[in-house]
Every structure is written in structure tokens, then in C-alpha cells.
C-alpha positions as CSV (number, residue, x, y, z in Angstrom):
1,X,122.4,164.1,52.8
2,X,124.0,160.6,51.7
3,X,125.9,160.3,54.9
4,X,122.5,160.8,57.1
5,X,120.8,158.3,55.1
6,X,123.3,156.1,55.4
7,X,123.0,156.1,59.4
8,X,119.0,156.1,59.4
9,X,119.1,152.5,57.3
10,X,121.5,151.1,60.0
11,X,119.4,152.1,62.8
12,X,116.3,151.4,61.4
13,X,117.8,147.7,60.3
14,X,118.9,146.9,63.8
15,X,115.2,147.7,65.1
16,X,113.8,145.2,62.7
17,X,116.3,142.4,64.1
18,X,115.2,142.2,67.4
19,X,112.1,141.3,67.7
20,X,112.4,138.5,65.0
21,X,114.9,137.1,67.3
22,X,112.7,137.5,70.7
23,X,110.3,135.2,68.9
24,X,112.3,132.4,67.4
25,X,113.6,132.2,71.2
26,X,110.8,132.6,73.5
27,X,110.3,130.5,76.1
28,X,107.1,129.6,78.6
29,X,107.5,130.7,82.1
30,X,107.6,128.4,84.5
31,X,104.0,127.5,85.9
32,X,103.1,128.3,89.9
33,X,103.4,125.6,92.5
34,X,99.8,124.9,92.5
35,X,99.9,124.2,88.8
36,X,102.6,121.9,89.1
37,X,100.8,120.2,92.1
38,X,97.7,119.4,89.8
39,X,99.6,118.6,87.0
40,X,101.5,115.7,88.8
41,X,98.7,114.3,91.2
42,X,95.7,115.1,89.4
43,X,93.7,117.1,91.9
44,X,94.6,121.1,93.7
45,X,96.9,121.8,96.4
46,X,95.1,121.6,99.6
47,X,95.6,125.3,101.2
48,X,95.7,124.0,105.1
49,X,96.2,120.4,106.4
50,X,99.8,117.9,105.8
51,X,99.7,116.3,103.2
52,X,100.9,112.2,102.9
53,X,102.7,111.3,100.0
54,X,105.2,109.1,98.3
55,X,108.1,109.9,96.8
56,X,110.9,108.3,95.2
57,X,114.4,108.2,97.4
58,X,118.0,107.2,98.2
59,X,121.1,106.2,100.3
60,X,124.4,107.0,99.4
61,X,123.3,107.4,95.8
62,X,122.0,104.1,95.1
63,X,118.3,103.9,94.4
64,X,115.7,102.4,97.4
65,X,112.8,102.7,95.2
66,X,109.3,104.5,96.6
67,X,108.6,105.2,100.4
68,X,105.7,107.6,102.2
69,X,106.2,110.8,103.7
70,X,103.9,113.0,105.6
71,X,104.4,117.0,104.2
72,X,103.1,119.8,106.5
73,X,101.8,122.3,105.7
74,X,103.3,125.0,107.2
75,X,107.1,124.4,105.4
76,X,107.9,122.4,102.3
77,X,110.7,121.2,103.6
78,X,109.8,119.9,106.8
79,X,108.8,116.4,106.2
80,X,108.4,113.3,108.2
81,X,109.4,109.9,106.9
82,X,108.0,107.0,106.9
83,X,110.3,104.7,110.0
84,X,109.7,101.1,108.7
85,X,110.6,101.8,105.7
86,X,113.6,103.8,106.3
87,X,115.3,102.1,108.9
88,X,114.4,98.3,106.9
89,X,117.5,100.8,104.6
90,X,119.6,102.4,107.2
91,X,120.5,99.5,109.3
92,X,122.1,97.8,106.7
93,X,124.2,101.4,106.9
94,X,124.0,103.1,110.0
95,X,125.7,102.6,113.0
96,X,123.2,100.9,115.8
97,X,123.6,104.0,118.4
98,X,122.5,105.9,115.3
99,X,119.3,104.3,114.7
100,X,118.8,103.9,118.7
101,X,118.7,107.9,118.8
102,X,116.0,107.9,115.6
103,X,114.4,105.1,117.0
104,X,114.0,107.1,120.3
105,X,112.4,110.5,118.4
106,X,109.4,108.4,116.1
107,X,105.9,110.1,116.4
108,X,103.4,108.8,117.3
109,X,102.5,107.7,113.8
110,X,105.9,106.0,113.5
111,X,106.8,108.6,111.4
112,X,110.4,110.4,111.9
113,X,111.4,114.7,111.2
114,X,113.5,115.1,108.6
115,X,115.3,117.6,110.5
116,X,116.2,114.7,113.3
117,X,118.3,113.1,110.8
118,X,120.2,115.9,110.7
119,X,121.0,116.6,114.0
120,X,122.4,113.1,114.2
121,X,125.0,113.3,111.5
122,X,122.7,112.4,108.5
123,X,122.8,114.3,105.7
124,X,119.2,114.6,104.5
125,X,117.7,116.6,101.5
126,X,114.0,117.0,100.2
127,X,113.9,118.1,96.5
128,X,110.2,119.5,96.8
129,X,109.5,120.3,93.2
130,X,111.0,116.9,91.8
131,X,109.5,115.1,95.0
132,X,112.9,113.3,95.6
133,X,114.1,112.5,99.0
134,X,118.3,112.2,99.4
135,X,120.0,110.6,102.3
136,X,123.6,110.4,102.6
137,X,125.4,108.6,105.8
138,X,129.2,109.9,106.6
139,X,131.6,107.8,107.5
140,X,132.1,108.4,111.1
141,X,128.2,107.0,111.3
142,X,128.6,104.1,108.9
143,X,128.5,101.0,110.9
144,X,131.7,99.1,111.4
145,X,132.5,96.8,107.8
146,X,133.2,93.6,108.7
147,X,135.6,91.9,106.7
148,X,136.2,87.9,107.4
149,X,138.7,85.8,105.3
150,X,136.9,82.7,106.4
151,X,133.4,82.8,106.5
152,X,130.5,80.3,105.8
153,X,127.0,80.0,105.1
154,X,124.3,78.5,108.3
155,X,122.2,77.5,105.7
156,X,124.9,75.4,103.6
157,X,125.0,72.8,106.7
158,X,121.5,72.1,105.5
159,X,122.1,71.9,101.9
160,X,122.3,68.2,101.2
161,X,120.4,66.7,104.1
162,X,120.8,62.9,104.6
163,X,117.3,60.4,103.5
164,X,115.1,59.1,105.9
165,X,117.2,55.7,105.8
166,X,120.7,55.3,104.7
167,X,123.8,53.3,105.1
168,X,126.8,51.4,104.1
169,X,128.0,48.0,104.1
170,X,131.7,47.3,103.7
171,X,133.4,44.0,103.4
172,X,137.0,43.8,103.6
173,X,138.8,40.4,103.2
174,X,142.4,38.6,102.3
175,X,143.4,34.9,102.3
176,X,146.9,33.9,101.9
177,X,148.1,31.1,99.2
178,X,151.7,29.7,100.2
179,X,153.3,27.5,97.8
180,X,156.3,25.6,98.8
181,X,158.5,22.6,96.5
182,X,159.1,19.3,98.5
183,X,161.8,17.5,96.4
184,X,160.1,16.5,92.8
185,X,156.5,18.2,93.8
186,X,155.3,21.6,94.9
187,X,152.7,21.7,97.4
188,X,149.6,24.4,97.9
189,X,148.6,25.5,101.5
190,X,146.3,28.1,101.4
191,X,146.1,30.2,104.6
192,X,143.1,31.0,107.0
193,X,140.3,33.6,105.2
194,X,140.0,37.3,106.8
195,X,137.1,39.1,107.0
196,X,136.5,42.3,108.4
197,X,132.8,43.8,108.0
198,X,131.9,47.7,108.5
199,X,128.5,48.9,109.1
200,X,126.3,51.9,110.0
201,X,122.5,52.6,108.9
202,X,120.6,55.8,109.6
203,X,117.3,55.8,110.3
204,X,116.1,59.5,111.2
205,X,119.0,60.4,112.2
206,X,119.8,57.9,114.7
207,X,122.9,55.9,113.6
208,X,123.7,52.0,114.1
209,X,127.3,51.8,114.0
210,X,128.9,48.5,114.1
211,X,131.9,46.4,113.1
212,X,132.3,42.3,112.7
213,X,135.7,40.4,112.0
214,X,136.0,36.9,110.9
215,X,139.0,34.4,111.3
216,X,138.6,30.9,109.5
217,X,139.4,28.4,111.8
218,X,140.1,30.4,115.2
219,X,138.8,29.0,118.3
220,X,136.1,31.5,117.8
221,X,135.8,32.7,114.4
222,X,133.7,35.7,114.8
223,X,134.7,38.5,117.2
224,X,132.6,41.3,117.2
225,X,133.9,44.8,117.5
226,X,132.2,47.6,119.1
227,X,128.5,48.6,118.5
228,X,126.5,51.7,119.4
229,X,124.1,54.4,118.4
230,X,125.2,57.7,117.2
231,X,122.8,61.1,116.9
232,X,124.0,64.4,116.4
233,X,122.7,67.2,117.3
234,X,123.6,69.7,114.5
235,X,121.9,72.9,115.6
236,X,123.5,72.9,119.4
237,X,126.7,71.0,117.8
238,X,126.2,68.0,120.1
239,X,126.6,64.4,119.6
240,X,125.2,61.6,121.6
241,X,126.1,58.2,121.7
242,X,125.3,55.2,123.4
243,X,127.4,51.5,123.6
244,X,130.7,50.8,122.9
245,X,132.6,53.9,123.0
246,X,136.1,55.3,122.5
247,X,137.1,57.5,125.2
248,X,139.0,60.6,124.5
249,X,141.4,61.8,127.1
250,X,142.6,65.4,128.7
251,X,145.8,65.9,130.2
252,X,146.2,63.0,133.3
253,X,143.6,61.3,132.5
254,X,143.7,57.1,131.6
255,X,142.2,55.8,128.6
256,X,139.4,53.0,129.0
257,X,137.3,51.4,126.7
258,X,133.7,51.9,128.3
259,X,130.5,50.4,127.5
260,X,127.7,53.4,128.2
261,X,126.5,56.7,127.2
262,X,128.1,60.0,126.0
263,X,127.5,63.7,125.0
264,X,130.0,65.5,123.9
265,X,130.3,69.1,121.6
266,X,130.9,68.5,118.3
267,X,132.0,71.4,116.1
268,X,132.8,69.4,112.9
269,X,128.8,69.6,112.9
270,X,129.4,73.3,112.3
271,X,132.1,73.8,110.2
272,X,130.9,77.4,109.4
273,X,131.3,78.3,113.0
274,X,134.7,80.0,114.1
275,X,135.6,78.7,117.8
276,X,139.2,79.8,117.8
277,X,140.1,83.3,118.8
278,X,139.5,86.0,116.1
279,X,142.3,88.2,115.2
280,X,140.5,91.9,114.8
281,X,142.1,94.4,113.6
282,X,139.8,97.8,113.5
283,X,140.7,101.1,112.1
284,X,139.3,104.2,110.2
285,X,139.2,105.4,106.4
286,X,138.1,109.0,106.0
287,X,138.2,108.2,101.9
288,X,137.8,105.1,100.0
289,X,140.7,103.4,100.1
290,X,143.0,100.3,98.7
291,X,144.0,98.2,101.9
292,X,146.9,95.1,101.6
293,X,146.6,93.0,104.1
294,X,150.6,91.6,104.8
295,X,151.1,88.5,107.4
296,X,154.4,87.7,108.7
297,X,156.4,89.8,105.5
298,X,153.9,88.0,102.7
299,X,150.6,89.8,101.0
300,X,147.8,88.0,102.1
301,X,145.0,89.8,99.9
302,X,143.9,93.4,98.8
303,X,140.9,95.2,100.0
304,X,138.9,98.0,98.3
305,X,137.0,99.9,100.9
306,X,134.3,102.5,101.5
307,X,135.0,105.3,103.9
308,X,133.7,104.2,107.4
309,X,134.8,101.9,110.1
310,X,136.4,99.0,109.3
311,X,137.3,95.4,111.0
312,X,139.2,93.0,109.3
313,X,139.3,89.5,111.0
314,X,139.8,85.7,110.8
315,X,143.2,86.0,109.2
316,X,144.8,82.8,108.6
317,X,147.3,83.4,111.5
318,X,150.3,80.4,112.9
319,X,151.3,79.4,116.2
320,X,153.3,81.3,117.8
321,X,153.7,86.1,117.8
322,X,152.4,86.7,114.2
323,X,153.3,90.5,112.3
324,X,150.1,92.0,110.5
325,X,150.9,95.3,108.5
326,X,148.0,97.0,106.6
327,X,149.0,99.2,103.9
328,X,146.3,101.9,102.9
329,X,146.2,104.0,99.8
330,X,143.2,106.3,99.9
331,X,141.6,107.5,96.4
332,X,144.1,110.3,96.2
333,X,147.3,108.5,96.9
334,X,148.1,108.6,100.1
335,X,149.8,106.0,101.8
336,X,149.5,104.8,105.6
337,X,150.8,101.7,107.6
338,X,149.7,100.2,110.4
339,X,151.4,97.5,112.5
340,X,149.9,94.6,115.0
341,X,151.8,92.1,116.7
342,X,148.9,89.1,117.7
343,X,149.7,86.0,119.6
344,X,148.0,82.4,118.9
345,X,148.1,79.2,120.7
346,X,146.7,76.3,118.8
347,X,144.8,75.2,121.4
348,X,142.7,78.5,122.7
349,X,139.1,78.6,121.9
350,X,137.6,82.1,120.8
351,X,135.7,83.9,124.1
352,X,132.7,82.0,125.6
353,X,133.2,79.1,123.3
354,X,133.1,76.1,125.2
355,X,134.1,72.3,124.6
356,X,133.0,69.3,126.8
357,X,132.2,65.3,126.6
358,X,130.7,63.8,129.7
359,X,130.7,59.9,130.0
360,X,129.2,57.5,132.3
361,X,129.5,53.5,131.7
362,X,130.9,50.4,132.6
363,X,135.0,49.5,131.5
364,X,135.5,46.8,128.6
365,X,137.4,43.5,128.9
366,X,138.7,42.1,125.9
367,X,140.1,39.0,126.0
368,X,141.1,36.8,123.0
369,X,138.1,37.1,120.5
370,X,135.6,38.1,123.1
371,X,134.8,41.1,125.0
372,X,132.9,41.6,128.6
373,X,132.3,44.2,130.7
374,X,132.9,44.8,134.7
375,X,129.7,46.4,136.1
376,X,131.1,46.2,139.5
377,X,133.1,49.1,138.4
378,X,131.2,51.7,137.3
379,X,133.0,54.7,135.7
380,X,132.7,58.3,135.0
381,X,135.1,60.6,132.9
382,X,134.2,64.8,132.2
383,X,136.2,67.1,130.4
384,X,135.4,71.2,129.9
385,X,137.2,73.7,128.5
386,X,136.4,77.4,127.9
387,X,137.4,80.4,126.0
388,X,138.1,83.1,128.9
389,X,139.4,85.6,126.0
390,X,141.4,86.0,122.6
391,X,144.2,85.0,125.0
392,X,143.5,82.5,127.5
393,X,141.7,79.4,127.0
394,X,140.9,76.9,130.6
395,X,139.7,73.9,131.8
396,X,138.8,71.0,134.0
397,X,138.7,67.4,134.0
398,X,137.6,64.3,135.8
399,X,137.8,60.2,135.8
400,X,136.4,58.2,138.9
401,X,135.6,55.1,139.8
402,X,135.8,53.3,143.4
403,X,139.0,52.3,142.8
404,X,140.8,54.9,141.4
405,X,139.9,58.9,140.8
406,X,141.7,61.9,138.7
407,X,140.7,65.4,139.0
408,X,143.0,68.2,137.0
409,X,142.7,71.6,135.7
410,X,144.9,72.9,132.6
411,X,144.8,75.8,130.7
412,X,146.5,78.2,127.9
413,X,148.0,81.3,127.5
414,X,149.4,83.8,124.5
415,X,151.6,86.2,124.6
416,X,153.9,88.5,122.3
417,X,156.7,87.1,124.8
418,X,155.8,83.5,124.3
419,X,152.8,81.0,124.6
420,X,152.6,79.4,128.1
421,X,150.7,75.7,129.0
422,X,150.0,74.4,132.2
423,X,148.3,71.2,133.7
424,X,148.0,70.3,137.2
425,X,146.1,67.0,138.8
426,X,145.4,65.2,141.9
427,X,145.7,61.2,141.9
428,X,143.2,59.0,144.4
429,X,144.2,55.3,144.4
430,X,142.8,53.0,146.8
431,X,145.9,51.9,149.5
432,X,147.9,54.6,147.7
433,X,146.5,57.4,149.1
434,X,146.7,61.1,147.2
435,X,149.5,61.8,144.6
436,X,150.4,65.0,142.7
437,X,151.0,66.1,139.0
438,X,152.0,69.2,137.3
439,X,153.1,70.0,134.1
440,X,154.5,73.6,132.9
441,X,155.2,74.6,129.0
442,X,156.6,77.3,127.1
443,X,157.0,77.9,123.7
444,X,158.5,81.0,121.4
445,X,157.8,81.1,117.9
446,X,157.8,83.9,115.9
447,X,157.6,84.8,111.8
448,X,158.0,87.5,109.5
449,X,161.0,89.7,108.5
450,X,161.6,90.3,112.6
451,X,162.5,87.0,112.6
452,X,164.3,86.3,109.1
453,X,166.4,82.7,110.8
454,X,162.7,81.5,111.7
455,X,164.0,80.8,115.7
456,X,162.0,78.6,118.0
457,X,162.3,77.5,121.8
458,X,160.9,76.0,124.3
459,X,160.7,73.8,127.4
460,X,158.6,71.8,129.2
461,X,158.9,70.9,133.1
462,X,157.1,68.1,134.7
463,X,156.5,66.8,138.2
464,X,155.4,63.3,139.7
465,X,154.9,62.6,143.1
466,X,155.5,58.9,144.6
467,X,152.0,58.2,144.5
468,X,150.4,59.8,141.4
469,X,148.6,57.4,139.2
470,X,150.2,57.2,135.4
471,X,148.5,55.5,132.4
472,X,151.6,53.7,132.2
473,X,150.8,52.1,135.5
474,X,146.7,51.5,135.9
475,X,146.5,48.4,134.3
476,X,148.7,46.6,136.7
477,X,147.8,48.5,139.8
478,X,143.8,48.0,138.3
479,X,144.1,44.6,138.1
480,X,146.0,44.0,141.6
481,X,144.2,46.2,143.9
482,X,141.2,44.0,144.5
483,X,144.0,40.9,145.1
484,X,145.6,42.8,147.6
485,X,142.8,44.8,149.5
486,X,144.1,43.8,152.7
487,X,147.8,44.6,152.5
488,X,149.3,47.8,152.3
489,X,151.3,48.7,148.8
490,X,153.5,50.4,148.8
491,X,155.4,52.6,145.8
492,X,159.0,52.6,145.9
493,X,160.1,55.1,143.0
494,X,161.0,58.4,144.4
495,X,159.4,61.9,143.4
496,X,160.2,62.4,139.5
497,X,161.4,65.8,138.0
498,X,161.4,65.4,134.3
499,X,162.9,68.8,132.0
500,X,163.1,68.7,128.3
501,X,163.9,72.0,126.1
502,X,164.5,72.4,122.1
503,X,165.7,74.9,120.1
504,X,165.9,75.1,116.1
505,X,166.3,77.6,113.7
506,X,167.1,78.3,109.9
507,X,170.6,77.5,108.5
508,X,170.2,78.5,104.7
509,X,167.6,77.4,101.9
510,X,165.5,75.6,103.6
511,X,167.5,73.6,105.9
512,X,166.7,73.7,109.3
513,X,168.6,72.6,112.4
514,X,167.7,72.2,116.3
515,X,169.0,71.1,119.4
516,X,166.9,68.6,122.0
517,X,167.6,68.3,125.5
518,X,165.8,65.2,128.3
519,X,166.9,65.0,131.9
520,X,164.9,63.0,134.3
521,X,166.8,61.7,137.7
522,X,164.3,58.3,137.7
523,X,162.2,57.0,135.9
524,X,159.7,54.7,137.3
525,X,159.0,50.7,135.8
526,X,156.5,48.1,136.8
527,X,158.1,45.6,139.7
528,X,157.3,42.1,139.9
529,X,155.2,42.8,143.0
530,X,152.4,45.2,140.9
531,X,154.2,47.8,143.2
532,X,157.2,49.8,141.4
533,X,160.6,50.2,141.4
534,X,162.9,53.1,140.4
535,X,165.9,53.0,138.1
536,X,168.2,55.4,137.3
537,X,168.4,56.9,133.5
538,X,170.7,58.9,132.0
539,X,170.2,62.3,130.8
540,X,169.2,62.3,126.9
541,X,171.0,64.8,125.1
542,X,170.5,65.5,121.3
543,X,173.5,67.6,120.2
544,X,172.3,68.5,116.4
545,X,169.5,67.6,114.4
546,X,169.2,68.5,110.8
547,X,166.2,68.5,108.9
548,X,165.0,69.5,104.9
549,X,161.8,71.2,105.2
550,X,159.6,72.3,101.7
């Protein structure tokens, strides 16, 4: 009897436990979808019909804020999406053939399916009982990161505009004392006074530029310098100028001081803009991954990047076959190099970039403290270059007057076997008839661990025909032409082959050494007659030359 009363007590206790343990732990159930409809918008679940809302929603986890969507109401989780909206967020993102494809599928509410995100690589999600919308791009449709080391701001060019009216005025002067002893008495004599005055003033832009020099007791004792009026044109990085003007020269071409007009590009007026060729390197991450950027053997900066497509550019490169290495270490460790050998030339231009100056005016005379100008001889000078590619760069030129004309072409090319120049032009004098010019360049430079005794060549071949014009020689054939317009000159200085070649590289520390070679068969000088005659000169040869570079 004790032993079955025993057992009924345990039973009976374990009974009595339960249910005081169902009620201390009971929870609601959840309510229906209709219920939770009211509760959050305040009014019942419309049985047929879409129904427009706005929910809250994201990109690649990071918060956009609140955008409308239309829900039908056959399936909860066929949605469309508001377009504006959405692709305001997803071209900051997306790649553009991407959105083209989206762009292409909009209703005709400008509304887009949920379910065409999808099928173009989008990962899209709808979280119908938190109202939550979730979009994810993967990296093969991220749009390519661009990554510059030299970039700049449009706006900053505008950031400290100059007044209305401005200017300078800047005297410069010096006077000599020189004091001498004459047996018992020292004597004083003080020296003529200098002054040389600087001036420009800006008045909306437009520029007077000027300059004035004084000389006490000169025959004339104020000269004036040149004058003219300067606008620039920042937005089409242009600069006009009209008046006394300095002209700058390409290739064959003769410098001339001209009085007259000018327009010319200007990229100083842009320093933001990049007008030499870019070095691009693209390439993949499938993870987000550390990237050190090496040039030439040295670490040039470290990158932390997203997964996606990415371009790093506008390294800071030198003349000559450059080594970039780019080291990746993705978010688990792995490591992976890649290697690009890229050629520069100094003087290429980035593709489609284009420089130019175009002058028409009348040549300046300056003699002793005055200056006059020959309008009987009106001149013109053009210059224009272009960037072809990252690779080759070309260009033309022109100087004419009735006298004398110039007309060239030049141009530049890199390679990873060397960077190669040439310039050609075609003389016109007036009783000289045609002459020909060419000039042909090649240089070799190469850094980096590939190269650790820094070597450098190169050589540069000339030609000169009898009859080619030189700057050396159009100020006396320029001022004898007109004397002797009705005799024949004559050149006597035969056809000229000049060849010059270098070579230098690294001894130890940082001494450097090089070897310099000149051979020319003639060279021509100026005869008595204003024709010319030709002398012989020696080859130059340059055994060794040592230099200390730090």
C-alpha cells in the first residue's frame, strides 16, 4: 500500500506542473495578413485591384531611404518599382548596358517588374510583411571604378574669380654711384638712372598688358616695350591676343616678332584637365581586395577595393618604357600580380586632344630705342597638333609671307622598343627656289629593376638641302632679297647631313656617366655677299662625361 501511494503523488504532481508552466509561457499567435495590413496603413486590404505603396529600400546594404512601388494583386511578390527613383540609385552602381536593358522594359507608367531585375543579374528581394525592398548588384554588373591619381575639380577653376577691374603696377629701378680718388680728393660720378615699368589692368576680363623702360640721358630716354590686349577664354581653354606679340615656334619654323592678332589653346586655363595620354590599366576583383600599385620597382600607393571592375589611371609615369606591377590581396589572402609595360613620350597629347595658335600680323623692327613695323610684309604663322592615340601624337605647321614660306609636318611615337620623333619641311625663298628638311630621332629609356644600370640611348639624324631656309640665315637673306631682286643668288654650301648619338648609364651611387657623339661633313656660315659659304668642321666627339645626380 505505501509503495502505490508513493507512485500516485508523483504522477498526480507532474499533472499539476504543466499547466502552470503553459501559462507563464503563452504566447499570441500571430495575426492574419489582413490584420497586419490595417494595423500598419490604417484602412483593410483591398480584395481585387494593385495596390501603390512606399516602402523603405536598399543597394548593397546601404540605406536609399523611401521609394513607391505598385503591388498587384494577384502575387505579393510581384512588384513594380518606381524607375526615377531607382535608376537616380543604380547608375551610380550599375553598369550602363545594365540600365539600357531596364530602361528598355519600363511600363508604361515608368514603372519597372521586379522580376526584370532579376533576369539581368540583379539580385532583388521584396520582404512583403516588413515592406522592405533589397537590391544587391554583383560584381560582374558593377560599373567599371575609376581610379585617377591626379584628378581635379571643374568647379575649382571658378573658385576665386578675378574683380571687375584689377591690376598691377611695377616699378623697377637702379642707378650706379662710382667714386674714384684723383690725388688729394675723391670725386663722385653718379651713373645714368634705370627704370623699367610693368603693367597690366583687367577690366572684364580683357587685359592691357604693357611694359615702359627709361634711360636718363639716352638719345631717347623712353623706349617702350610691347603692348597688347590679352582675353582668355577659360571654358574652350583659348586665349586671344592682339598687338605686340611673342611668337612661339614649331619645328623649322623662324621666330619674328609681329605686331597683330592671335588665338591660341591654352591649357594652363584648365589645369584640372589631363591632355597627355592616360595610362589605363583595367582588370577584375571577384572579392574585395587590397591592390599596391608599384612603378618602375617603387610602391606608388595602396588601394582598397570593392569587387567589380576596376581602372586605375593617370599614374605619374616618366619618359621613356615604364614597369607597372599591381599586387592584389583579396579579403581572404590571396595574392595575384599583374604586369604592364607602357611607353610615354613627353610630348604626345592624350586621343583627340588638340593644340594650335594661329597668327596673322605685320613683323617688328626694333632699332636702337624705337620700334616700327613693315606692313609691306604681311605675315602669317599656324601650328596644330593632335593626339591620334595613347601612342602617337601629329602635327602641321606653317609661316608665309611673300618673301619667304615654311610648311612642315612632325609627329611622335612610343614604343616598348623605343620612342621615335620625326620632322619634315619644305623651304620657299624668293630667287632660291624650294629647299628640303628632315629630321629623325630615337630615344631608349627605360626604369625599374629590368633596368637596374638606368641605360639610355639615342640618336638624332638631320638633313639640309642647299636651299632650305634656317633661322640662322633669314635675317640676312630677309634683309637682302629686296636689294637684290633682280640678280640671281645663289647658295654655295653643299647638302648637309648632321648625326649625333649619346649614351649614358649608371656607374655606382649615384654617379652617372655618358658618351656624346656630333658629325656633320659642313656646316654652312653667312658669306660677305648675304649668299653662303661652306666650311669644313670636324667631327665632335665626347669620349666620357661624368655627372653626380641627387
Amino acid at each position: 500500500m505505501s509503495f502505490a501511494s508513493q507512485t500516485s503523488l508523483a504522477v498526480i504532481s507532474l499533472i499539476l506542473l504543466v499547466p502552470r508552466a503553459a501559462l507563464a509561457q503563452k504566447i499570441a499567435p500571430d495575426p492574419p495578413e489582413d490584420g497586419l495590413f490595417q494595423q500598419i496603413f490604417k484602412r483593410p486590404q483591398s480584395p481585387q485591384g494593385n495596390q501603390r505603396l512606399t516602402v523603405s529600400w536598399s543597394i548593397d546594404g546601404q540605406f536609399k531611404g523611401r521609394i513607391p512601388i505598385l503591388l498587384e494583386a494577384s502575387s505579393r511578390s510581384k512588384i513594380r518599382i518606381n524607375s526615377t527613383i531607382l535608376f537616380d540609385n543604380l547608375k551610380e552602381v550599375a553598369r550602363s548596358e545594365v540600365l539600357d536593358k531596364l530602361q528598355a522594359g519600363l511600363d508604361r507608367e515608368k514603372n519597372i517588374a521586379i522580376d526584370l531585375l532579376r533576369e539581368n543579374g540583379l539580385k532583388a528581394i521584396f520582404d512583403d510583411r516588413k515592406l522592405e525592398l533589397f537590391i544587391e548588384v554583383p560584381p560582374a554588373q558593377r560599373k567599371v571604378n575609376v581610379l585617377s591619381s591626379q584628378s581635379g575639380d571643374p568647379d575649382a577653376a571658378n573658385a576665386i574669380l578675378p574683380s571687375q577691374f584689377s591690376g598691377y603696377l611695377t616699378v623697377r629701378g637702379g642707378e650706379k654711384f662710382i667714386f674714384a680718388n684723383e690725388g688729394n680728393s675723391s670725386k663722385t660720378a653718379r651713373q645714368p638712372l634705370n627704370l623699367n615699368i610693368d603693367t597690366a589692368f583687367n577690366w572684364k576680363g580683357w587685359v592691357l598688358e604693357g611694359n615702359l623702360s627709361f634711360v636718363e640721358r639716352a638719345s631717347s630716354e623712353w623706349k617702350r616695350g610691347d603692348f597688347r590686349i590679352v582675353h582668355d577664354d577659360i571654358d574652350r581653354a583659348r586665349t586671344y591676343a592682339i598687338g605686340d606679340l611673342g611668337v612661339p615656334t614649331v619645328g623649322y619654323q623662324l621666330s619674328k616678332p609681329l605686331l597683330g592678332l592671335s588665338i591660341a589653346r591654352n591649357y594652363s586655363l584648365q589645369p584640372y584637365l589631363i591632355t597627355r595620354p592616360v595610362s589605363q590599366y583595367e582588370f577584375f576583383l571577384e572579392n574585395p581586395s587590397t591592390v599596391e600599385v608599384y612603378v618602375n620597382g617603387k610602391l606608388l600607393q595602396t588601394l582598397q577595393l570593392k569587387a567589380g571592375q576596376q581602372d586605375i589611371r593617370n599614374l605619374t609615369l616618366s619618359s621613356g618604357v615604364n614597369d607597372v606591377q599591381l599586387v592584389i590581396t583579396d579579403n581572404v589572402g590571396r595574392v595575384q600580380r599583374l604586369d604592364f609595360s607602357n611607353a610615354i613620350a613627353s610630348s604626345l597629347l592624350a586621343p583627340n586632344a588638340q593644340q594650335f595658335a594661329y597668327i596673322l600680323g605685320f613683323p617688328s623692327i626694333t632699332s636702337g630705342n624705337s620700334t616700327s613695323y613693315d606692313f609691306t610684309s604681311p605675315t602669317i604663322f599656324a601650328a596644330y597638333r593632335q593626339g591620334i592615340n595613347n601612342t602617337l601624337s601629329m602635327g602641321g605647321y606653317l609661316q608665309a609671307d611673300h618673301r619667304q614660306q615654311i610648311i612642315g609636318i612632325e609627329g611622335a611615337l612610343a614604343t616598348t622598343l623605343g620612342n621615335i620623333s620625326w620632322d619634315t619641311a619644305l623651304s620657299n625663298v624668293e630667287q632660291l627656289g624650294l629647299g628640303l628638311a628632315a629630321r629623325l630621332g630615337y630615344e631608349f629609356i627605360k626604369s625599374g629593376k629590368t633596368n637596374p644600370l638606368e641605360q639610355s640611348f639615342g640618336f638624332t639624324l638631320e638633313h639640309r638641302s642647299t636651299n632650305f631656309l634656317s633661322s640662322n640665315l633669314s635675317s640676312n637673306l630677309s634683309n637682302n632679297l629686296s636689294s637684290k631682286s633682280s640678280s640671281s643668288l645663289k647658295l654655295t654650301n653643299p647638302s648637309q647631313l648632321d648625326f649625333t648619338a649619346n649614351y649614358r648609364q649608371k656607374l655606382f651611387w649615384e654617379i652617372t656617366s655618358g658618351l656624346n657623339f656630333r658629325g656633320s661633313p659642313r656646316i654652312p656660315v653667312e658669306d660677305a655677299r648675304c649668299g653662303l659659304k661652306a666650311i669644313d668642321n670636324p667631327r665632335e666627339f665626347r669620349l666620357l662625361e661624368i655627372a653626380y645626380t641627387h
